[in-house]
Structures are given as C-alpha cells and as structure tokens.
N, C-alpha and C positions, 0 to 999 in steps of 0.2 A: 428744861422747860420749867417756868416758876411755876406757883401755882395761881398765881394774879393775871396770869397769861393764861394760866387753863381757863381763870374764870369767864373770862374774855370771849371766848368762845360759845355759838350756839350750841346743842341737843346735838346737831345733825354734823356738825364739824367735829363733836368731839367724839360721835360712833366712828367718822369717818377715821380720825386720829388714831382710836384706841383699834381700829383693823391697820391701820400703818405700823404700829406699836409691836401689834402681834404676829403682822409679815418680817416687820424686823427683827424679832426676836427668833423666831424660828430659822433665819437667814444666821445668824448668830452660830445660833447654836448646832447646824447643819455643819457651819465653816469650823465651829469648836472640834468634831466630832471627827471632820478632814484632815485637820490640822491637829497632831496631837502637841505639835508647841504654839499651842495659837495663845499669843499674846494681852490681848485686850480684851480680857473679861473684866475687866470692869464697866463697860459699852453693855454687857448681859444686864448688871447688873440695876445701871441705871434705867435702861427700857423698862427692868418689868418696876421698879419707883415709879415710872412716868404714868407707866399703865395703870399702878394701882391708886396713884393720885388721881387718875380719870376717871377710873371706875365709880371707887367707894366716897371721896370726898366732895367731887365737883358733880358729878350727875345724881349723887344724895341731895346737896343743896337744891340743886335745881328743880326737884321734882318737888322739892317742899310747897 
C-alpha cells in the first residue's frame, strides 16, 4: 500500500485498516511460530511498514 493511497482514506477507514494490519500480523507471526520453516517473512515485515505508515505519518497529518 502507497502512501497516496493511505492518504486517500478517512480517520475511520484507516482505524479500521490499521486493526486489519494487526489481525494480520498477529496471524503471521502465530503461523511463524507453527511453522519453524515458514517461509514468507518478509509478508511480517511489510505489515508492520504499512501499519506504521498509518499510524505515525497519515493520521499525524490529519489531525493537524
């Protein structure tokens, strides 16, 4: 996800996003923890980029 696409977004879609974010990540790293050859962390790694481009840059702006 860009971050011109984050921008895109209301307040309420991007709480809504950044709990999909953190369901996913937690799904993640559940399956990490099962799988001791789990392959796709880099999928980890990108969720929490997405989430912390939603957090700290896009819902800063907005609240300005």
């Amino acid at each position: 996800m860009t971050i011109n696409e984050i921008r895109e977004l209301s307040l309420e879609e991007l709480e809504v996003k950044v709990n999909e974010l953190k369901q996913e990540l937690f799904n993640l790293k559940i399956s990490k923890k099962l799988l001791d050859n789990y392959k796709n962390t880099a999928k980890i790694r990108d969720v929490k980029k997405n989430n912390s481009k939603i957090k700290k840059t896009v819902v800063t702006e907005k609240n300005w």
